[in-house]
C-alpha positions in Angstrom: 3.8 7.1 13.6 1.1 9.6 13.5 -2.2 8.4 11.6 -5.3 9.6 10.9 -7.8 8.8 13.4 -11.6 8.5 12.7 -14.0 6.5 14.5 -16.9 4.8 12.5 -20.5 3.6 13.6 -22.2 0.5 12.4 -24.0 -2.6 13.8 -24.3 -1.4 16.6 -20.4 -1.3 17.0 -18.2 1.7 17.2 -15.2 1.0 14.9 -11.8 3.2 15.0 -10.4 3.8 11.9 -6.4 4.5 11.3 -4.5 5.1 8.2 -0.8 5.2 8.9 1.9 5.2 6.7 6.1 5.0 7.7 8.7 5.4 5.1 10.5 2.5 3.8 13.5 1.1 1.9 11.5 1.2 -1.3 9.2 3.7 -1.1 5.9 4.5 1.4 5.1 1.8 3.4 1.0 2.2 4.4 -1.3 0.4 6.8 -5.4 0.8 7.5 -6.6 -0.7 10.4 -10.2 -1.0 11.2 -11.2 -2.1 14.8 -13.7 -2.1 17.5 -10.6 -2.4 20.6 -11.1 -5.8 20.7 -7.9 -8.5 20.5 -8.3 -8.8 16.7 -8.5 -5.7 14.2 -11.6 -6.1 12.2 -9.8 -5.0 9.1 -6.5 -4.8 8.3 -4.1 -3.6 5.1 -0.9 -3.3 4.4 0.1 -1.3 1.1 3.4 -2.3 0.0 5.3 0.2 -1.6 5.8 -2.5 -4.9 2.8 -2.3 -5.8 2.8 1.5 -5.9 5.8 1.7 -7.7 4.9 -0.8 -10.2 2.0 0.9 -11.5 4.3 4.1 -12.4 5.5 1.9 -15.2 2.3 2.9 -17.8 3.1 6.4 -17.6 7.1 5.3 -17.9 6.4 3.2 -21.2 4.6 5.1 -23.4 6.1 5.8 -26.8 9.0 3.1 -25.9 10.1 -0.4 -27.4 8.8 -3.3 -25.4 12.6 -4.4 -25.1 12.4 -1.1 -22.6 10.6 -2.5 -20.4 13.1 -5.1 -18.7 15.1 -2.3 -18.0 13.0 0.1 -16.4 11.4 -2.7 -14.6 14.8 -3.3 -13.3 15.3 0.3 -12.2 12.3 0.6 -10.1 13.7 -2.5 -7.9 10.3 -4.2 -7.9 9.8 -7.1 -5.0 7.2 -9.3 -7.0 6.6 -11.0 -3.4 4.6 -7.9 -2.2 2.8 -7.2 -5.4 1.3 -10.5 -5.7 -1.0 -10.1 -2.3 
């Protein structure tokens, strides 16, 4: 995994900032991770890919019948687990 590296300045603390992302079963798999080197990251995130897929379903809905929708939620193989973080 090869991120994007930045390092940040506040407080008096010099943060390292990576974004790094891995491909996945489902779709892009991303992480951010904020930290000064310690034993603990000061921030972490993980983007799921769920929640990215599910927010292609406005753009795949418009003009269709809301009985649709329970298919092409089905289609996209949504894990509600990760979207509800």
């Amino acid at each position: 995994m090869d991120g994007l590296e930045t390092e940040i300045t506040a407080k008096d603390r010099e943060f390292r900032n990576i974004n790094d992302s891995v491909e996945a079963s489902k779709g892009e798999l991303a992480f951010y991770i904020l930290s000064d080197g310690g034993v603990s990251p000061y921030r972490c995130k993980i983007r799921s890919p769920s929640l990215i897929n599910l927010t292609v379903t406005e753009h795949l809905l418009v003009g269709w019948k809301l009985a649709d929708m329970i298919v092409t939620l089905g289609s996209l193989d949504i894990n509600m687990g990760e979207v509800d973080r």
